[in-house]
C-alpha positions in Angstrom: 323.3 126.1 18.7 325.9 126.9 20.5 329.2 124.8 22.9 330.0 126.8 25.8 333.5 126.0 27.5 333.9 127.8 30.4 337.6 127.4 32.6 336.9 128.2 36.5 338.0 127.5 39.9 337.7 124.2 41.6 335.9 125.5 44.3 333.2 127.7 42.2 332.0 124.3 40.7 329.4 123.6 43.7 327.9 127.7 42.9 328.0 127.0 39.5 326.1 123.5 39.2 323.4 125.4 41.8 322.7 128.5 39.6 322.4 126.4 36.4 320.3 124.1 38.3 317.9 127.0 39.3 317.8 128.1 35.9 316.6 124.4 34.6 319.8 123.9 33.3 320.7 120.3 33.6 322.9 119.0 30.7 326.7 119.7 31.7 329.7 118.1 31.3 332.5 118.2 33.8 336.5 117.8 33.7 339.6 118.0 35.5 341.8 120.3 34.2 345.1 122.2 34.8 346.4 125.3 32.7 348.5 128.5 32.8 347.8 131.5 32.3 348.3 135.7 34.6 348.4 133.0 37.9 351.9 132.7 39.4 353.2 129.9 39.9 354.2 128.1 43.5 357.2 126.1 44.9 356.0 122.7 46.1 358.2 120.3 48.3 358.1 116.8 47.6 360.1 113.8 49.4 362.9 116.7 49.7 362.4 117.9 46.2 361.6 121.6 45.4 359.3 121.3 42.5 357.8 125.2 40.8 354.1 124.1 40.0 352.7 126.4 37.3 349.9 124.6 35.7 347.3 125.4 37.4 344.2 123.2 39.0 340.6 124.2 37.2 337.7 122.8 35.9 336.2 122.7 32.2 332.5 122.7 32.1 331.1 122.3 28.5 327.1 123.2 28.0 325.6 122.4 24.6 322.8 124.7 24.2 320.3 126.1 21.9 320.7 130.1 20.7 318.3 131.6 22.8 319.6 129.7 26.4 323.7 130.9 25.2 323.5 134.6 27.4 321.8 133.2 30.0 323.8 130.4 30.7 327.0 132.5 30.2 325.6 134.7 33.0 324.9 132.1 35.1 328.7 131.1 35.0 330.0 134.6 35.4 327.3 134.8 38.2 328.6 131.8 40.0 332.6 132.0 39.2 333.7 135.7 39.7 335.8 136.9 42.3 337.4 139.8 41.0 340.8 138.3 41.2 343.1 136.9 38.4 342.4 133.6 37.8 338.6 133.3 37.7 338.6 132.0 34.0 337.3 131.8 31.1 334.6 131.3 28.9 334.1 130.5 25.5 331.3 130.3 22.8 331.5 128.1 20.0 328.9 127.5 17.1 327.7 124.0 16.9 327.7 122.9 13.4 324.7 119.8 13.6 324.0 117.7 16.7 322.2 114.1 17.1 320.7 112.6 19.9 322.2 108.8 19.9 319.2 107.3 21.6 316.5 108.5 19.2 318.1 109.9 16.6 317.0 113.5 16.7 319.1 116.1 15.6 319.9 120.0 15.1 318.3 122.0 18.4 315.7 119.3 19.2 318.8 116.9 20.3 320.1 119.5 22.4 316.8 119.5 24.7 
């Protein structure tokens, strides 16, 4: 088992929830999130203010999946979230330790679905 985290544009979120879709991936989690990293930086004006905004907007998607679904769904999100440009994000694979279904119980790869 396997927790994919995977950091991408705001705008590549509607591509990537369609190609995981069409690949009967339906168990995601979303969040709002705002990093730095190669992007520069921009100077924002607010009431009067200059303000340098360097944390970036992006969005975290986590996947939980079993073993044999972990290349296809990292595909998917390269599929959906490249561009070529710096900035497109990253993704990460972690190894699940033990998972449980809260509902019925189930656990290891069965919970996952």
């Amino acid at each position: 088992m396997k927790l994919i985290i995977a950091y991408i544009q705001p705008d590549k979120l509607n591509p990537l929830k369609e190609v995981l879709y069409q690949n009967d991936i339906h168990r995601f989690s979303v969040v709002d999130a705002f990093g730095h990293s190669e992007e520069d930086g921009f100077l924002e004006t607010y009431r009067g203010v200059e303000m340098e905004v360097d944390l970036m907007k992006k969005i975290r998607v986590e996947i939980a999946v079993n073993n044999d679904f972990c290349e296809k769904v990292v595909g998917c999100i390269i599929d959906a979230g490249k561009t070529g440009s710096i900035g497109d994000g990253k993704i990460f694979v972690i190894p699940i330790e033990e998972t449980y279904r809260i509902r019925t119980g189930e656990s290891g790869e069965d919970a996952i679905g």
